[in-house]
C-alpha positions as CSV (number, residue, x, y, z in Angstrom):
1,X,-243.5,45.1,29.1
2,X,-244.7,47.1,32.6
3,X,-245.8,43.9,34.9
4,X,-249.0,45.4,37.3
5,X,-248.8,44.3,40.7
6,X,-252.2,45.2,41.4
7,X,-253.6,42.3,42.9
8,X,-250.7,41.0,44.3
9,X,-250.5,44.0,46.4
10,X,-254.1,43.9,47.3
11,X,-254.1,40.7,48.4
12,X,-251.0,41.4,50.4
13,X,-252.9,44.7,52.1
14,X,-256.3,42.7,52.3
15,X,-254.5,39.7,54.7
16,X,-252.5,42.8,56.4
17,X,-256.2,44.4,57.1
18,X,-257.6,41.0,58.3
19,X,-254.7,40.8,60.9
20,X,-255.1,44.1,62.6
21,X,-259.4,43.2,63.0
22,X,-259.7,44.3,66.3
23,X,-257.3,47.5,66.4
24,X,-258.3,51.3,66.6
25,X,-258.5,53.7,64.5
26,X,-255.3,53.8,61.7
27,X,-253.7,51.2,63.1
28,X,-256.7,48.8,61.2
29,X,-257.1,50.8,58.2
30,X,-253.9,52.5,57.4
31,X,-251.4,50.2,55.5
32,X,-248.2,51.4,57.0
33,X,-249.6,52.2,60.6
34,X,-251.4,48.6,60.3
35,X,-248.0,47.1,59.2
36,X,-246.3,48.6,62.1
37,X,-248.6,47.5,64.6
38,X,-248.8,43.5,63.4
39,X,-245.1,43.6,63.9
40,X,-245.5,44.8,66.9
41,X,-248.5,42.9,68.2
42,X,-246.9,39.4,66.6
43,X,-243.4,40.4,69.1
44,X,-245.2,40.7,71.9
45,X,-247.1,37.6,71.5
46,X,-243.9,36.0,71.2
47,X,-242.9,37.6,74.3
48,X,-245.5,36.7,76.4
49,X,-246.5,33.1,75.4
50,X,-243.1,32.9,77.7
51,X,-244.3,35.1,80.1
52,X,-247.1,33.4,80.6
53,X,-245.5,30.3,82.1
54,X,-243.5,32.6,84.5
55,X,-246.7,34.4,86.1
56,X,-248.9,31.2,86.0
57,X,-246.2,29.3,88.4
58,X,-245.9,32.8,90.3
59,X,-249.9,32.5,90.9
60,X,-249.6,29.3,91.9
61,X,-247.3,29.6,94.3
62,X,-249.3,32.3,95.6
63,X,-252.2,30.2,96.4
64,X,-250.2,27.3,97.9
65,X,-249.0,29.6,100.3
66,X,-251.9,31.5,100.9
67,X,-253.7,28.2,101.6
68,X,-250.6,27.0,103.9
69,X,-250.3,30.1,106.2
70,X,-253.6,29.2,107.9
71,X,-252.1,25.8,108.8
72,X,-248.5,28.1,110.1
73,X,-246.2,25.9,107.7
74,X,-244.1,27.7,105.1
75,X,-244.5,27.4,101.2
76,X,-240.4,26.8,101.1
77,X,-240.7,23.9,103.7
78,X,-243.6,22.4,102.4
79,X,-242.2,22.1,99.0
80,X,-238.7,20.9,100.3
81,X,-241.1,18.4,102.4
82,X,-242.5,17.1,99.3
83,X,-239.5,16.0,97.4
84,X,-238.0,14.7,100.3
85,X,-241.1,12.3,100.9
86,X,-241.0,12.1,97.2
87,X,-245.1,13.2,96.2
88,X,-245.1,14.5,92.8
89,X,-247.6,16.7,92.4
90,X,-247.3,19.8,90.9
91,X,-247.5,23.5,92.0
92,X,-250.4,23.9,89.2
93,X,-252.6,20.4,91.0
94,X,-251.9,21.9,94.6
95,X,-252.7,25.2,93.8
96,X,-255.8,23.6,92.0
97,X,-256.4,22.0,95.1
98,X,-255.7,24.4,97.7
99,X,-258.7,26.5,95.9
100,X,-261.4,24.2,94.9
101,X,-260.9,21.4,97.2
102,X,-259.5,22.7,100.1
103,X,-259.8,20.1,102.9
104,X,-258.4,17.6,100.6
105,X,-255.1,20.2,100.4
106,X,-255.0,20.5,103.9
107,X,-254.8,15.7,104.1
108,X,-252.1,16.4,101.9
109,X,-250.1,19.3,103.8
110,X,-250.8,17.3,106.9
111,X,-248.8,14.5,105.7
112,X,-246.7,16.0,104.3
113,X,-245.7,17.7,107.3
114,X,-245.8,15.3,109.9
């Protein structure tokens, strides 16, 4: 006896089809073009939950030194200053703090540099 794979298949192309919501054209109607382009999309969401972390911290830094190049001390020596004097915070905290809170920033790269 012939088994039908109807609605095992449909269900399988119907979940397919609610993945690629959002796409254009075939690649969120189109079985095989929509198949592709999960693959695809679910790789480079792998790739850049990783990446992610690595431009955050670049940003970051990027703020901490923009906020210490008014005061003429350098991102490298502030940070080295830090650990030596053995403050804890984090590049994410100054950076919040460099942007939002500015003069408090500027207590903290005061004594840090003294």
């Amino acid at each position: 006896m012939r088994i039908k794979r109807g609605k095992v298949v449909h269900r399988r192309h119907k979940k397919l089809l609610e993945a690629t919501k959002g796409f254009r054209v075939l690649r969120r109607t189109n079985i095989k073009r929509a198949k592709e382009a999960t693959i695809k999309a679910l790789s480079y969401s792998y790739r850049d939950r990783r990446n992610k972390k690595r431009e955050f911290r670049a940003l970051w830094i990027n703020r901490i030194n923009a906020a210490l190049s008014g005061m003429n001390v350098k991102y490298s020596k502030f940070i080295q200053a830090m650990t030596a004097k053995k403050i804890e915070l984090d590049r994410k905290v100054l950076a919040q703090l460099a942007v939002q809170h500015p003069d408090v920033f500027e207590r903290i790269a005061k004594e840090v540099t003294k």
